[in-house]
C-alpha positions as CSV (number, residue, x, y, z in Angstrom):
1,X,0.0,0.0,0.0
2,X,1.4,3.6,-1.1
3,X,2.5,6.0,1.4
4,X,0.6,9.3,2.5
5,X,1.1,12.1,-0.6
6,X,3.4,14.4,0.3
7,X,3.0,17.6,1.2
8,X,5.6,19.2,-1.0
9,X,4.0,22.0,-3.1
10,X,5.2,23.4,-6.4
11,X,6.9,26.5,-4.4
12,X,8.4,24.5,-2.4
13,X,10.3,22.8,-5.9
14,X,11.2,26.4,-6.5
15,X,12.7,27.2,-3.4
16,X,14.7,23.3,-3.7
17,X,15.8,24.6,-6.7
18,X,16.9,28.0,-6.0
19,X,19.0,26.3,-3.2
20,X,20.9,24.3,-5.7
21,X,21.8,26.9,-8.0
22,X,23.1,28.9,-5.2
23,X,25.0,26.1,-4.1
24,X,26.6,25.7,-7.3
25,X,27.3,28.8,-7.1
26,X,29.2,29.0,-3.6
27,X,31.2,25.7,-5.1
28,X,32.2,27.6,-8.3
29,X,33.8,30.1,-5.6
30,X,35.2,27.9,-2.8
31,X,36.3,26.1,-6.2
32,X,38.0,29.3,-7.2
33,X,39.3,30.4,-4.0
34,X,41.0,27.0,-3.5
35,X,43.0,27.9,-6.6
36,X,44.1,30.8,-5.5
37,X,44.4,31.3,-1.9
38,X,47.4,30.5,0.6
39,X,44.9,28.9,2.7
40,X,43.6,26.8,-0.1
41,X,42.7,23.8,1.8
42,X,40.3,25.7,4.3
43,X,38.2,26.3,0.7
44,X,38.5,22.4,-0.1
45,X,37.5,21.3,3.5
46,X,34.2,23.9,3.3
47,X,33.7,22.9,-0.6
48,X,33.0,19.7,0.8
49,X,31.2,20.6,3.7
50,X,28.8,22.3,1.7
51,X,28.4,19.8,-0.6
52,X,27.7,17.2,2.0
53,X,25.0,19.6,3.1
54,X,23.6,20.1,-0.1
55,X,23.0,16.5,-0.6
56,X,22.3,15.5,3.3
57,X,18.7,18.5,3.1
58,X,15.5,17.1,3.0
59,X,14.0,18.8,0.0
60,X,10.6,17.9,1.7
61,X,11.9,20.1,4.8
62,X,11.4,23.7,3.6
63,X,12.4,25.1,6.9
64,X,15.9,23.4,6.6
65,X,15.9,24.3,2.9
66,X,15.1,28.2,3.8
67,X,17.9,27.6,6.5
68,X,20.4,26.4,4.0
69,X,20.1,28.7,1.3
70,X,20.1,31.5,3.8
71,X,23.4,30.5,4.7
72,X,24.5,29.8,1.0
73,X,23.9,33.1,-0.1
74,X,25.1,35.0,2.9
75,X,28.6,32.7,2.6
76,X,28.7,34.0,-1.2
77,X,28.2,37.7,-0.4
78,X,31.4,37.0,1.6
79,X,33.2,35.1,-1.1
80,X,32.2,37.8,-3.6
81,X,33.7,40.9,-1.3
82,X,36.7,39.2,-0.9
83,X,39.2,40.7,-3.4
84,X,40.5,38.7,-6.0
């Protein structure tokens, strides 16, 4: 017998998704600044970090998805001030 539906509405895709592009985004910089930073391995060790949080959210949680992205894009403001 099939589970209960889930509750997960069509903004709540949106807001999944908007998530994972910023993510992407954030790599693409901690991708970057691994590159060209002295302290290159504190980028690798918080690329993965992120990306382990990325995958561990439960898309169905939009609380822990707001949570997330919120700290996505405020850790990409950072990356983005930082000069080159």
């Amino acid at each position: 017998m099939p589970g209960p539906t889930s509750p997960w509405r069509v903004n709540d895709v949106v807001a999944y998704d908007l998530m994972r592009d910023a993510a992407a985004r954030a790599m693409a910089l901690l991708s970057a600044a691994a590159r060209t930073e002295d302290s290159g391995a504190d980028a690798r060790d918080e690329l993965v970090l992120l990306r382990r949080d990325v995958l561990a959210v439960d898309a169905y949680d939009r609380a822990a998805v707001a949570a997330l992205a919120a700290r996505i894009d405020r850790r990409i403001r950072e990356l983005e001030s930082q000069p080159s």
